[in-house]
DOMARDO-827442 format. One record per residue (C-alpha): residue in three letters; x, y, z. Coordinates in steps of 0.5 Angstrom, whole numbers, plus 500, padded with zeros to 3 digits. Each point is the difference from the previous one (the first is absolute). Layout:
DOMARDO-827442
ALA X Y Z
...
//
This chain:
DOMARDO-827442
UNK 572 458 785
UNK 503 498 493
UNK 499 494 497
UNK 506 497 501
UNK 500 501 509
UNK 493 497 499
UNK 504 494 497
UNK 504 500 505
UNK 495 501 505
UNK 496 494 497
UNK 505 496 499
UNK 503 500 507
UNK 492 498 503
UNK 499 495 496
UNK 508 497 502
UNK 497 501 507
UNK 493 497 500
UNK 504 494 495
UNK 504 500 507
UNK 495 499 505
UNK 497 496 496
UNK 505 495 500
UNK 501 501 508
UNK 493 497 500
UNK 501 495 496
UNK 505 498 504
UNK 497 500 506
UNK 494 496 497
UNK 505 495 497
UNK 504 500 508
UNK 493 498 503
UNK 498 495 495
UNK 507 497 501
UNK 500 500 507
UNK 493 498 501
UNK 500 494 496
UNK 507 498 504
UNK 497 500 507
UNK 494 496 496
UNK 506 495 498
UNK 503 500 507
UNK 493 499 504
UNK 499 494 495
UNK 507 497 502
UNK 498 501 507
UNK 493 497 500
UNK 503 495 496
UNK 505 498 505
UNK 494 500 506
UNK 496 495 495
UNK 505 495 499
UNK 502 500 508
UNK 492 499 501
UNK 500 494 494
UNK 506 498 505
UNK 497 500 506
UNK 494 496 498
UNK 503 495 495
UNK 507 498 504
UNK 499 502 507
UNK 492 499 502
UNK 497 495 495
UNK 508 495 501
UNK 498 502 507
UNK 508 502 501
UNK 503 500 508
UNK 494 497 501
UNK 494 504 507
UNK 506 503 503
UNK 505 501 494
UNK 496 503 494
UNK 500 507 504
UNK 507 501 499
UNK 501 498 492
UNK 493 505 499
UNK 505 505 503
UNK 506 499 496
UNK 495 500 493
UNK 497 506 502
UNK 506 504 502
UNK 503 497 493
UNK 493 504 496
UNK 499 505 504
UNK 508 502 500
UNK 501 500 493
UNK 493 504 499
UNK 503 505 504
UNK 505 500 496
UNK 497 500 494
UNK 495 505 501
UNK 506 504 500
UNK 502 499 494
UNK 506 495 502
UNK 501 493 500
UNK 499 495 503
UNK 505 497 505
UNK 496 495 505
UNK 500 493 498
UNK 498 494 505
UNK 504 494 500
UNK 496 496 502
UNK 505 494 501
UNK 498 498 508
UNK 508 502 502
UNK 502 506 504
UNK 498 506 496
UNK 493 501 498
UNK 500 506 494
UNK 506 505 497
UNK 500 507 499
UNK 504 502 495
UNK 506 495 503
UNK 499 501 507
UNK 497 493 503
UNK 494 501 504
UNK 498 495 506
UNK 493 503 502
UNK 497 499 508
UNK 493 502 502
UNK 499 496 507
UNK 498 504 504
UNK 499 495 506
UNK 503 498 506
UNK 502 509 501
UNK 507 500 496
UNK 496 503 494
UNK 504 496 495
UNK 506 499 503
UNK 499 493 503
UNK 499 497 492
UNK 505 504 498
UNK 505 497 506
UNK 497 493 497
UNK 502 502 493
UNK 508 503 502
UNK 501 492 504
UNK 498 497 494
UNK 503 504 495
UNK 506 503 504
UNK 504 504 494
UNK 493 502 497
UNK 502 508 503
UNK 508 500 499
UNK 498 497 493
UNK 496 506 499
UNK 493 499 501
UNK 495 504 503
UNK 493 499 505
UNK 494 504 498
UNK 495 500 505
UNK 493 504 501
UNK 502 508 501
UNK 496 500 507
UNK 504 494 503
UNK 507 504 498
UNK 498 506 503
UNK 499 497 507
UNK 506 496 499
UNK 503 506 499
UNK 498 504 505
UNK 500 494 506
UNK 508 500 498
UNK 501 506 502
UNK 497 501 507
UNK 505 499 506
UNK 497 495 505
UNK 499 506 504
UNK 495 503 495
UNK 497 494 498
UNK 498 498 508
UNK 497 507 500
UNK 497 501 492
UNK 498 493 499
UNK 493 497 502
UNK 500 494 505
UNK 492 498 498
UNK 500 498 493
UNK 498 508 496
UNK 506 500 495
UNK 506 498 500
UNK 502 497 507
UNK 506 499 504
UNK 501 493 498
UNK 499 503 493
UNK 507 504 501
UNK 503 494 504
UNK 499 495 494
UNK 503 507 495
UNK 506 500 504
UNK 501 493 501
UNK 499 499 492
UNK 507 505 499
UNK 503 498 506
UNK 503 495 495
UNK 506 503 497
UNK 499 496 494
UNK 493 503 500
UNK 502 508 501
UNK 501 501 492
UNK 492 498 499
UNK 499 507 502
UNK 503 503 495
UNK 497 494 494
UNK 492 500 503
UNK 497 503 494
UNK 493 504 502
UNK 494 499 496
UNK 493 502 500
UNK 496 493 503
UNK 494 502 494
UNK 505 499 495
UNK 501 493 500
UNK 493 498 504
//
C-alpha cells in the first residue's frame, strides 16, 4: 500500500472512531440530562406530597376543621390536590390542582375545571345521595360547568347498576346484603330518574379512593 492510500486509510479511521466517540458522548451527555430531570420532576413531586401533608396537619387536624364527622372530607381534598400535582409532577409536567378551600360549592380546581368531591358511602348510593344534597343547594353548579368526583369503586358500580333493566337486577342482584343489593339499584335509578339529574352520568368524574384518603 502506498504512503498516500495509507494516508487515506488513517485518516478515514480516525474520522470514524472521532464519530463514534462523539455519538458516546452524546448519549452520555443525553442520559446526564435525562437523569438529572427525572430528579428535578421527583423533587416537585415529593415537594407537592409534603406540603399536602404540612396542610393536613396544621390546617385541617391541629384547627380541628369540619369538626369528628367533617375532617375526613377536607383531608381528602388536601390529598387529591398533593397527590394529583405529584402525579403530574413526576411526569415532568405541571402542576393543575389547586384547592379552594372557601366553604362554597367547589372543593379544588383542575386546571379550570370546578371539582366537588363525594366520598359517602353510607345509606347504599355510593355518593349519590351527597351529591343530590349538594346539586339542591347549588342548582346551576353542573350547567355552570362543574364536576363531581367520587371514589373509582362507587362509579363502577353506579355504573353497572344503571344499566341493569329491572328484569336483570331481580335476577343478578343479591337480596342478603353480599354486594350491591336490589335496593342499591332502586336507589341508582331513582337517583337518575330525575331529569334534572340525567346529565350527572356524564360529569361524575371517577378516581381512585387511595388518591385522596
Amino acid at each position: 500500500m502506498s504512503d498516500a492510500a495509507e494516508l487515506v486509510t488513517s485518516t478515514q479511521e480516525q474520522a470514524v472512531a472521532s464519530w463514534v466517540s462523539y455519538l458516546n458522548q452524546l448519549r452520555i451527555d443525553n442520559l446526564l440530562s435525562a437523569l438529572s430531570q427525572q430528579d428535578e420532576h421527583l423533587r416537585d413531586a415529593l415537594t407537592s406530597v409534603d406540603e399536602a401533608v404540612r396542610k393536613i396537619d396544621l390546617e385541617v387536624v391541629a384547627a380541628n376543621r369540619g369538626g369528628q364527622h367533617g375532617m375526613h372530607g377536607f383531608i381528602a381534598e388536601v390529598a387529591e390536590v398533593g397527590i394529583g400535582n405529584a402525579r403530574k409532577q413526576i411526569l415532568g409536567h405541571e402542576a393543575v390542582y389547586q384547592w379552594v378551600n372557601d366553604n362554597g360549592p367547589v372543593d379544588l380546581m383542575r386546571g379550570s375545571v370546578e371539582i366537588q368531591q363525594k366520598f359517602v358511602a353510607a345509606g347504599g348510593r355510593f355518593s349519590l345521595g351527597a351529591i343530590a344534597e349538594h346539586l339542591q343547594k347549588y342548582p346551576e353548579y353542573v350547567r355552570n360547568g362543574g364536576k363531581y368526583q367520587i371514589p373509582r369503586d362507587h362509579f363502577e358500580v353506579i355504573q353497572r347498576l344503571h344499566a341493569l333493566s329491572p328484569e336483570e337486577a331481580s335476577k343478578l342482584l343479591s337480596r342478603s346484603g353480599d354486594g350491591p343489593s336490589l335496593r342499591d339499584w332502586q336507589r341508582v335509578q331513582a337517583f337518575f330518574q330525575d331529569t334534572g339529574r340525567l346529565r350527572i352520568a356524564r360529569t361524575l368524574d371517577a378516581r381512585i379512593q387511595r388518591s385522596a384518603t
